[in-house]
C-alpha positions in Angstrom: -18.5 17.0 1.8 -16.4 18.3 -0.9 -13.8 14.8 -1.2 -17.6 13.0 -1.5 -18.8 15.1 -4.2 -15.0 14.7 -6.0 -15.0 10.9 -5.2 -18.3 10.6 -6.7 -17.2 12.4 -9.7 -14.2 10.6 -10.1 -15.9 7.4 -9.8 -18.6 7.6 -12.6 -15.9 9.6 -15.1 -12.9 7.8 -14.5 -13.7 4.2 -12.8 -10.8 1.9 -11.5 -10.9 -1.8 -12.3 -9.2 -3.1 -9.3 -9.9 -6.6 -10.3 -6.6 -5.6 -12.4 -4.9 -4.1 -10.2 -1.3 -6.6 -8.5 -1.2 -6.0 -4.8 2.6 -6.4 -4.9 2.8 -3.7 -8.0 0.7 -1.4 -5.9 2.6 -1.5 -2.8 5.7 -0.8 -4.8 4.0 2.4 -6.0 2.8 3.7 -3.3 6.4 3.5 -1.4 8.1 5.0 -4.4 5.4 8.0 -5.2 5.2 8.3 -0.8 9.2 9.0 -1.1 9.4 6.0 1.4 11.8 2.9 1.3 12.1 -0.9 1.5 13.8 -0.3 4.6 10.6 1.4 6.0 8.2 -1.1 4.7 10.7 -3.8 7.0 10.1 -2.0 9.8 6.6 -2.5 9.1 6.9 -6.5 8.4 9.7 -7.3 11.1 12.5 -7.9 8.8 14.4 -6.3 5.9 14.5 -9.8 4.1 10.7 -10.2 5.0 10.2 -7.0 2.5 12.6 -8.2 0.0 10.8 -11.2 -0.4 7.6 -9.8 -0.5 8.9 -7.0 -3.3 10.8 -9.6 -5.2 7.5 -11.9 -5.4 8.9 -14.9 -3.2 6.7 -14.7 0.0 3.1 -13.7 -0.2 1.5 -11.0 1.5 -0.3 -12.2 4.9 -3.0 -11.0 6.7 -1.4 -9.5 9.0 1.1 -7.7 7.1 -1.5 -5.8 5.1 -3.5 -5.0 8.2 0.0 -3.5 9.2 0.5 -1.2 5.9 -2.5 -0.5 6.0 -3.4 0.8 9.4 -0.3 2.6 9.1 -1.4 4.5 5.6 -4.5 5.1 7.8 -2.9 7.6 10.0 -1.3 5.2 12.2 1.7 5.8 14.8 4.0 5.1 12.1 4.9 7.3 8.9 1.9 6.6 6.7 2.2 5.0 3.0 
């Protein structure tokens, strides 16, 4: 109940426009503020050059590959971003 009443809070005082907010930018936040590296975030999309690509702005981010981050920053079976 507590996280509810914070969210809330946080929500009305200090609101997030994530209609700004760059997938790719994010993603590269979150694995440098998790401590976690491009090498985990290949494991995650099959290939080390698959994460390079995606990082460096030259492939786009599927489906598939977000539903993988993100089921694994979820509390998946895999270190979580």
């Amino acid at each position: 109940m507590l996280a509810t009443l914070v969210e809330k809070y946080e929500n009305e005082h200090w609101p997030i426009d994530t209609s700004r907010v760059d997938p790719i930018d994010m993603l590269a936040y979150l694995i440098e503020e998790g401590g976690h590296t491009q090498a985990e975030l290949a494991e995650l999309l099959g290939r080390r050059s698959r994460a390079s690509e995606i990082l460096s702005r030259k492939r786009a981010l599927t489906v598939e590959m977000i539903h993988n981050i993100s089921s694994t920053a979820n509390g998946g079976s895999r270190r979580s971003y």
